[in-house]
N, C-alpha and C positions, 0 to 999 in steps of 0.2 A: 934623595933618601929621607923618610921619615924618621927624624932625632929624634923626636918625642917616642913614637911605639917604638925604637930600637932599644931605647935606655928603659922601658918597662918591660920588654922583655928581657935583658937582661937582667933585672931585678928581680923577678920572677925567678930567670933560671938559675939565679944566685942563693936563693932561698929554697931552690926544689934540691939544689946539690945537698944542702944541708938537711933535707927526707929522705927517712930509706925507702929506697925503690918497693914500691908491693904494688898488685893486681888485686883485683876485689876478692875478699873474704867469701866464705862460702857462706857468712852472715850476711853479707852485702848483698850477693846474688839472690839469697830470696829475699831479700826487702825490695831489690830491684824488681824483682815478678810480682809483688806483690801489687806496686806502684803499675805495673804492667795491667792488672786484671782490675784496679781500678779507676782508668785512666777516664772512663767512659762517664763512669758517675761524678767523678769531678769536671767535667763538661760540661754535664748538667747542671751541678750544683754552682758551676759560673753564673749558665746563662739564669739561672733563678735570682739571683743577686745581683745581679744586671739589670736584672726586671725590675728591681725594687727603686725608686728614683731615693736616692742621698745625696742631691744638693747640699753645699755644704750647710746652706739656711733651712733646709728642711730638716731639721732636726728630727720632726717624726721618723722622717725615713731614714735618717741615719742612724737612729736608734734599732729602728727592725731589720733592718741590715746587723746588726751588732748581733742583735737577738738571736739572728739565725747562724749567725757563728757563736754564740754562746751555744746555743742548744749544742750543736755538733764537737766541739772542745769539751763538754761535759760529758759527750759521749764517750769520749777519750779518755776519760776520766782525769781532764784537770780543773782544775778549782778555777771559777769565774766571780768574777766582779764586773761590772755596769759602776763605772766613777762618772754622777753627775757634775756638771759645770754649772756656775753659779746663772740665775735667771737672764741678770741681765747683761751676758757674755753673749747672748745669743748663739747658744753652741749647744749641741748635743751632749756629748760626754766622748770617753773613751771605755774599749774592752779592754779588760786584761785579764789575761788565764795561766796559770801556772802549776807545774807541779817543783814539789820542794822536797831536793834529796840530797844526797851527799857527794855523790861519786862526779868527775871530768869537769870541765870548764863548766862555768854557770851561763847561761847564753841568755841576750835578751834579744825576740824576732820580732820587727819591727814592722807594722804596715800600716794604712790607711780605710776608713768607709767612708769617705765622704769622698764625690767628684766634682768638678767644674758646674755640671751638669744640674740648675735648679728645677725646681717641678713647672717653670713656663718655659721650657725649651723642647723643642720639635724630636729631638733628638731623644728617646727614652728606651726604647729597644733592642734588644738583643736579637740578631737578624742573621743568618749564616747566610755568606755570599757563595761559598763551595764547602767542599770538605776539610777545606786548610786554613779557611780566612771565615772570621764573623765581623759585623758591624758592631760594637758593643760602646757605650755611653760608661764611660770610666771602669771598663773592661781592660785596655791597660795599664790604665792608670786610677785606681793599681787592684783591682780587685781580682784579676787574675794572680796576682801577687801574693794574696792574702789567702787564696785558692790552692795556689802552692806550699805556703808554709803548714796551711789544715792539712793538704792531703803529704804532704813528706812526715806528718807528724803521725798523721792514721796509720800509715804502712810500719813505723816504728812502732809503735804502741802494738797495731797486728802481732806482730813478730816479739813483744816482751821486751824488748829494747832501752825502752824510757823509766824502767824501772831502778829507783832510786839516782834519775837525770835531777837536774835544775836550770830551767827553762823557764822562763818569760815572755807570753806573747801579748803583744803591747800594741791594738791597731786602734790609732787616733781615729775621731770625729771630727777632725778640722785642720787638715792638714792643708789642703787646699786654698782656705783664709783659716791662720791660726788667730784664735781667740786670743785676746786682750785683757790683762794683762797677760806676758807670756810667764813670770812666776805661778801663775795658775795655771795656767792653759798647758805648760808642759813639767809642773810640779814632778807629776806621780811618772814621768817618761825617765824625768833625770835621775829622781830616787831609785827608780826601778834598774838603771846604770851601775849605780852606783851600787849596787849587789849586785853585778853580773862581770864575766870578766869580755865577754866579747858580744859585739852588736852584730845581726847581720841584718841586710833590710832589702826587703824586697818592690823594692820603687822600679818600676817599667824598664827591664833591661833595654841596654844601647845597643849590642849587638849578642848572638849566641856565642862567641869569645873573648866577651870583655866583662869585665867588672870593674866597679868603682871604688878606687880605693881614698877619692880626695873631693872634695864638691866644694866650690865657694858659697862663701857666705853671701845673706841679701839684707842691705837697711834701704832705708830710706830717707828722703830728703824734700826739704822745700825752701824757698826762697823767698820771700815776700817783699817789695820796694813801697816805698812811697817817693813821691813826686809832689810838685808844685803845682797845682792845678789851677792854669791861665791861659786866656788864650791863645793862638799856637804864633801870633807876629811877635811872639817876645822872648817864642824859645831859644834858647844858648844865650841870652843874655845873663846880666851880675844878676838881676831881681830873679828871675824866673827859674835857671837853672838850664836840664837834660829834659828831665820829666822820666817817668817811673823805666815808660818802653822802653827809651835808650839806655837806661842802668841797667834794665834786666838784658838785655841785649848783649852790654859789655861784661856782664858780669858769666851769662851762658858761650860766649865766645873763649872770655879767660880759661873756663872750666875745660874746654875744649884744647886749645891750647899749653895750657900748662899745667892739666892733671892726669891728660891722658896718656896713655904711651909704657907706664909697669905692664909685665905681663899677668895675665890674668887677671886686672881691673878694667871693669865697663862703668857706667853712669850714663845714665838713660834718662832726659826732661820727658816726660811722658806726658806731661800735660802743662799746659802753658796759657796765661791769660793777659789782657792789661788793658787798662781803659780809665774811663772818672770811676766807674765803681765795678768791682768785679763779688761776684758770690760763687764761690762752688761748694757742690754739697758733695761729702768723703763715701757715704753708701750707694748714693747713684751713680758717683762719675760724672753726674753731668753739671754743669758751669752757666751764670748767666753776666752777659758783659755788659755795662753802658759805657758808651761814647761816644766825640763826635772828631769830625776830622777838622777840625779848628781849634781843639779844646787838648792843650796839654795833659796827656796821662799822670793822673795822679798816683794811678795804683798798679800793681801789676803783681802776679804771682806766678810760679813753677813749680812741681813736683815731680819726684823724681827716682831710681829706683841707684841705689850703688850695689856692684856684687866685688868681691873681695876672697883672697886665696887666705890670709892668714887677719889676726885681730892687726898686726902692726900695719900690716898694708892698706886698712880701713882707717888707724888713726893717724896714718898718713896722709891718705887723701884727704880726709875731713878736714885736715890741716889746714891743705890748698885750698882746700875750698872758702874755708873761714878765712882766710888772710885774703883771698880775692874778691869776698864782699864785703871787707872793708875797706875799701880802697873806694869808696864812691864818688860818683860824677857830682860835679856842682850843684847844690838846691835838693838831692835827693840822701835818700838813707836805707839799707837795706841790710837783713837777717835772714842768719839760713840757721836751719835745724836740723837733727837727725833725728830717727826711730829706729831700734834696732828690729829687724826681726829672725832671722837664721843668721847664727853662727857660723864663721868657715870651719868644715870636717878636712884638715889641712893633713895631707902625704904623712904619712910615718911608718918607722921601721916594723911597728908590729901590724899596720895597714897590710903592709906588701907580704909580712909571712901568711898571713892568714890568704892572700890573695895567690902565697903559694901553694898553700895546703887544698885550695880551691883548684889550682890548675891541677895536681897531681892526680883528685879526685877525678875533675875532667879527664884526665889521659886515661887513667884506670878503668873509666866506663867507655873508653874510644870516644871521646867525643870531642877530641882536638885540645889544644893549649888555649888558656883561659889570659890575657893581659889588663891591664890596668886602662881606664878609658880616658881621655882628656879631661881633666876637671874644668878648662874653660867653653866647653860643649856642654856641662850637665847645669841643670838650674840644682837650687835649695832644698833640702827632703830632712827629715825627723831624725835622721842619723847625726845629724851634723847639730843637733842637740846635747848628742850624747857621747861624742868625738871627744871631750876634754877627758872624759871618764873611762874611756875602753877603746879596745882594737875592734875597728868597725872595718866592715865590706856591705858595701848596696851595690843599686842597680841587679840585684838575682830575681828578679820577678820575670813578667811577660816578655813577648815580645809583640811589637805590633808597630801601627805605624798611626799617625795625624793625631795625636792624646792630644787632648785641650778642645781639638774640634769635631764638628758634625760628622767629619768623615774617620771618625779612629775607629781602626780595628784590632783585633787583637787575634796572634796567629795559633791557632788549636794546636796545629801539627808539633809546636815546641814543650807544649803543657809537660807532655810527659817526660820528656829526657831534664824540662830544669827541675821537676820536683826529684827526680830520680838522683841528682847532682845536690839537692840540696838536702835527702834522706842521708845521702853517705857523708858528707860532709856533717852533719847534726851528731851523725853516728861514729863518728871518729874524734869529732871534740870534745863528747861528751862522755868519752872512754880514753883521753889523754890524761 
């Protein structure tokens, strides 16, 4: 038996018993047909934004990606903004549109325009393989997404809906690598929280009956040693020592041993060097090593990624980790450091109502019971910024399959039932 989905369904159905039972409104249903007649046009208006390449370094292009959802959100009649980022952040900016009323939950919807995808990569195309599946270059992730929350917002607006709502739609420029520092870089995401009372975010759904109601957090790390550098007949000796490779060695074995094993902590050496002199450059990724196999390693380095379910679980690993590269081999000396960059968006009680008020919607439209998805399956997404501040649910975006690679696509056939789930749900929070 699956412990994990048996206790989120349970919590689910523990929070649907505390909703009155209802079927969709006769307001509901024609928002629903309206979402129906134009299902087509938001298809299209995917694959045109798909077209447009938004690497995350191409800032042009993630700007005219912005642009073109600015145009249509002003259609809608809310109020935009274009927040540039400082020059030498190397980042585009972020959209945000809003309209400011009085009445229901204040909600802020969360998405991204920037994808993996730079302007030298082969991949740039929006290409339908049939009628159900396209080829799309950050089609799932997440501009289908972003796809979805325009068009559940059009069909409301349609229908007079949004009138006198308080909505924030908030879709970053750099989600994919967030800009530096992140007090700028997600400034105006967390203010913009901090006057909302609920997040919801549409990052590449995991399956058509789950939602995310938990994501771990992501930092980083690295390790740097020095060594003795001599020749290699005198290593383990008093004069000479380990040398840099064996400290880094014992120090990635300890990490291995004695930090891992909590649930929902990983640590990942993603890259690793060591030699008389090691250089790697942080923008390419790439490394250059000198050494020779007679010649003690004086130098060595690791980087490295940690993901974490809550802040305690992070300053506990860090812990181990820090008290295991102190403990250094003979002749050597080595420091590790962290950078933060995503926050854990950690389990909570108003997570799971909200993720019940989600399933009920789902039932209401026949479209089956909606559960909570494993948080040690999901990477980092912009919600988990703004976790400390509000009751968040992500993952309600696409569906599709290979994001990050050449081969992702993004499934058509789902476009319409998640915008239709995500119009009635907008529509009942913001009439609560």
């Amino acid at each position: 038996m699956n412990y994990r989905r048996l206790t989120s369904l349970l919590l689910v159905l523990f929070f649907c018993a505390q909703l009155p039972a209802q079927k969709l409104s006769k307001v509901e249903r024609k928002l629903v047909k309206t979402i129906e007649a134009n299902n087509n046009e938001a298809i299209d208006f995917l694959e045109l934004v798909v077209n447009i390449n938004s690497g995350t370094l191409n800032a042009k292009g993630v700007k005219k990606v912005g642009m073109v959802f600015k145009d249509a959100f002003e259609n809608i009649d809310f109020e935009t903004i274009w927040i540039e980022m400082p020059e030498e952040m190397n980042r585009a900016g972020h959209l945000f549109a809003k309209t400011e009323g009085k009445k229901g939950k204040k909600l802020l919807l969360i998405g991204h325009l920037d994808t993996v995808f730079e302007e030298n990569s082969p991949f740039q195309e929006f290409e339908r393989v049939n009628d159900s599946i396209a080829h799309a270059p950050g089609g799932n992730d997440m501009k289908g997404g972003d796809v979805i929350v325009l068009y559940a917002l059009k069909a409301l607006h349609a229908n007079g809906l949004l009138n006198d709502a308080q909505i924030i739609v908030a879709f970053t420029g750099d989600e994919e690598s967030t800009g530096k520092p992140l007090d700028i870089s997600r400034k105006d995401l967390i203010e913009a929280a901090k006057r909302s009372d609920i997040a919801l975010g549409f990052e590449t759904s995991t399956g058509f009956n789950y939602a995310t109601v938990a994501r771990r957090g992501a930092s980083g790390w690295q390790v740097d040693v020095e060594g003795k550098r001599a020749h290699s007949s005198g290593i383990f000796n008093e004069r000479v020592g380990a040398g840099a490779v064996f400290e880094m060695s014992r120090i990635l074995n300890a990490f291995y041993e004695e930090v891992r094993g909590a649930q929902y902590l990983t640590f990942n050496p993603g890259i690793l060097m060591g030699g008389t002199f090691v250089a790697y450059d942080t923008a390419t990724g790439k490394g250059e090593v000198f050494g020779k196999s007679n010649v003690v390693s004086q130098t060595a380095m690791a980087r490295g990624g940690l993901r974490f379910i809550s802040e305690e679980q992070k300053e506990e690993a860090r812990a181990k980790m820090r008290e295991i590269v102190s403990n250094s081999l003979p002749q050597t000396s080595a420091t590790v450091s962290f950078t933060d960059s995503y926050p854990a968006m950690v389990p909570t009680e108003g997570n799971n109502r909200l993720l019940a008020e989600l399933n009920q919607v789902s039932l209401d439209l026949g479209q089956g019971e909606v559960i909570g998805y494993d948080p040690g399956k999901r990477g980092a997404a912009d919600t988990s910024f703004v976790a400390e501040y509000v009751d968040c649910l992500d993952g309600l975006g696409t569906m599709g399959n290979g994001a990050h690679t050449p081969e992702e696509t993004v499934n058509l056939n789902t476009i319409e039932d998640l915008t239709k789930r995500t119009a009635v749900l907008i529509y009942r929070l913001i009439n609560q």
